[in-house]
C-alpha positions in Angstrom: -44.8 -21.6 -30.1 -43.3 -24.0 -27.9 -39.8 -24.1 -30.3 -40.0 -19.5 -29.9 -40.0 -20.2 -25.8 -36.5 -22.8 -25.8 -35.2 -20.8 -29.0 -35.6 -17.5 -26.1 -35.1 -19.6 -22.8 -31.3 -20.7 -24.9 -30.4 -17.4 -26.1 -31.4 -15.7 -22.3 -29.1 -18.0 -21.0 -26.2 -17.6 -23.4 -27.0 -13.8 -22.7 -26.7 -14.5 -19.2 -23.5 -16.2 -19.5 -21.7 -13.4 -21.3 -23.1 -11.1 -18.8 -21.9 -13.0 -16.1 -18.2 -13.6 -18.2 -17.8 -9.9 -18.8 -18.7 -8.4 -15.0 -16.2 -10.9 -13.5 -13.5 -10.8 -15.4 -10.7 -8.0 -14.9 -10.6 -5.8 -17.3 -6.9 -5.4 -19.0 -5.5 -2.6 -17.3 -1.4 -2.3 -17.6 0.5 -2.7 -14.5 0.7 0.7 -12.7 4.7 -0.5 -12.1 5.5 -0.7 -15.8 3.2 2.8 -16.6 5.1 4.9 -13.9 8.5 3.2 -15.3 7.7 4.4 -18.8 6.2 7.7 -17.8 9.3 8.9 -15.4 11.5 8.1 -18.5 10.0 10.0 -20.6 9.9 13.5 -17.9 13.5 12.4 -18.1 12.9 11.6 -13.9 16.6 9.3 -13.3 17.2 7.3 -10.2 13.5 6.2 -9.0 12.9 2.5 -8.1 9.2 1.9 -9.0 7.6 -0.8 -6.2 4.1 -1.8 -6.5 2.2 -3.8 -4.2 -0.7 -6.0 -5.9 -2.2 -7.5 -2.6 -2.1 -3.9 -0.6 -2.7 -1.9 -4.0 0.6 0.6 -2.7 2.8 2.0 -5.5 6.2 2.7 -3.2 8.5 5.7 -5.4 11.9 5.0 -3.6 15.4 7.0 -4.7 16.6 10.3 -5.2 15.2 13.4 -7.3 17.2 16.2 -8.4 15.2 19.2 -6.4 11.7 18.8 -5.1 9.7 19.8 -8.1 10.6 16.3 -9.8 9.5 14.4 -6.6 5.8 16.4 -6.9 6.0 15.2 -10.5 7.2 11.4 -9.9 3.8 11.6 -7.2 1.3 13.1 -9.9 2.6 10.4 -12.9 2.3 7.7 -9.6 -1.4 9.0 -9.0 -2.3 9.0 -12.5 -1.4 5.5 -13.0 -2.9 4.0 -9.8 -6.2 5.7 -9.5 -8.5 6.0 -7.2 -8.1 2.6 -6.2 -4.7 2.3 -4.5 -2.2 4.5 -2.0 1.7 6.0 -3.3 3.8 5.8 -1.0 6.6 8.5 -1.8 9.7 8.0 -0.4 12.0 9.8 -2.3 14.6 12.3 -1.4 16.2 15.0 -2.7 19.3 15.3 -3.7 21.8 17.2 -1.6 19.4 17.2 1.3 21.0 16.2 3.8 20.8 12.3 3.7 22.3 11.4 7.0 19.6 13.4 8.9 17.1 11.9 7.2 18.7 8.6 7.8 19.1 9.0 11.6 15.4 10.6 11.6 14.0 7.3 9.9 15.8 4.8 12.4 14.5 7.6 15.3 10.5 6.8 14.6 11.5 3.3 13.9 12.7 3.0 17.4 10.0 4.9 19.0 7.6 2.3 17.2 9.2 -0.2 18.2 9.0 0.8 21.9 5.6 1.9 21.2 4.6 -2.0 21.0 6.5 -3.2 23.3 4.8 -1.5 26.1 1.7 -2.1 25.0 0.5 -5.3 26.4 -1.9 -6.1 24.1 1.1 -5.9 21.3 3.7 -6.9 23.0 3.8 -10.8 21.8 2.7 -10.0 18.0 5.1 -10.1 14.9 4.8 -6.2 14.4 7.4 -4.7 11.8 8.2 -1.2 10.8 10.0 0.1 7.8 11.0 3.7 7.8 12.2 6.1 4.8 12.3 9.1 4.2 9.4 9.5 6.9 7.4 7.2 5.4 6.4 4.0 7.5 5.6 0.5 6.1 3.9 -1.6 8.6 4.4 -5.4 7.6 3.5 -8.6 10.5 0.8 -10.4 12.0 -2.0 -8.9 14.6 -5.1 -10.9 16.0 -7.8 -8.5 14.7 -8.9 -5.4 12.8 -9.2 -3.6 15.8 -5.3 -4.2 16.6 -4.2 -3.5 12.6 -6.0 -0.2 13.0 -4.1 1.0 16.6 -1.1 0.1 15.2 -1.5 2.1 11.9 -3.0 5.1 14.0 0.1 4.8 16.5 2.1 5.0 13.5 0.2 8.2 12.2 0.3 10.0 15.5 4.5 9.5 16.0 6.6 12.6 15.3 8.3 13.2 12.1 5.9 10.3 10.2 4.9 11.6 6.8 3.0 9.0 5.8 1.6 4.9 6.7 1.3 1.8 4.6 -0.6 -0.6 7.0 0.1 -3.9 5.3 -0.5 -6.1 8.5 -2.1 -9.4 8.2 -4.7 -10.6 10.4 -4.1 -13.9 11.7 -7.0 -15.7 13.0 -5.0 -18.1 15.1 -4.0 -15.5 17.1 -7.8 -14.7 17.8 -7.8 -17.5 20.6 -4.3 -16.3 22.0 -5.0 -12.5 22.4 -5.8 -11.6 26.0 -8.9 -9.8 26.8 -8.9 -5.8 27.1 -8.4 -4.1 30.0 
């Protein structure tokens, strides 16, 4: 009897052990990058540069498409591949739109964020930058807290002409004992 209770106690804990093993490790799931590379190649979708962002889980589509139908279709094959667990980021054009508007509307909310955190005191002093195209704004620096990540990503959201945010600001808790109080 006493050989049946360390013959169970072993094989619960090597069952315990495989339990463990197999809930914490990843399963093997093919980078979204390489899936959205093979999957525009093959709807025959030319001149997209495929970006994907592990640590922010943001797939950025970045190019130009041949007439707006193939930009909703580079979005959906983005979508399938990332899931439900990460953000695309579409940032292609269309070809023969007008690139020099959209260029000069991109470097206009650029600026306008820009000034945005200038003025604001509490902003002012932090490493804050924006990347604009095609509408869609990248936000890449260092803040002090959650709180400021989130007013900067809203600010983004609530500028004219944005399509779209990427909030990929750190927080920095070093800054935490720098950052004046509210007022």
């Amino acid at each position: 009897m006493n050989l049946r209770v360390r013959v169970s106690g072993i094989a619960m804990a090597l069952l315990s052990a495989s339990l463990i093993y197999a809930c914490n490790s990843a399963p093997n799931r093919p980078d979204p990058k390489d899936v959205v590379d093979r999957d525009l190649k093959a709807a025959n979708i030319q001149d997209v540069n495929v970006d994907y962002d592990k640590d922010a889980r943001v797939l950025h589509l970045k190019g130009a498409v041949d007439n707006s139908a193939e930009k909703a279709q580079a979005e959906d094959i983005a979508s399938r591949a990332v899931g439900t667990s990460g953000k695309i980021a579409n940032e292609l054009t269309v070809k023969g739109v007008n690139d020099r508007t959209a260029d000069d509307m991109d470097g206009a909310i650029k600026r306008v964020l820009d000034a945005k955190v200038n003025d604001d005191k509490m902003l002012a002093d932090r490493t804050i930058h924006f990347d604009v195209n095609n509408g869609v704004v990248t936000i890449t620096g260092d803040v002090a807290s959650d709180n400021e990540k989130h007013d900067v990503g809203e600010m983004a959201k609530k500028t004219e002409n944005v399509k779209d945010v990427v909030n990929s600001l750190k927080i920095d808790a070093t800054m935490r004992a720098k950052a004046p109080a509210h007022q």
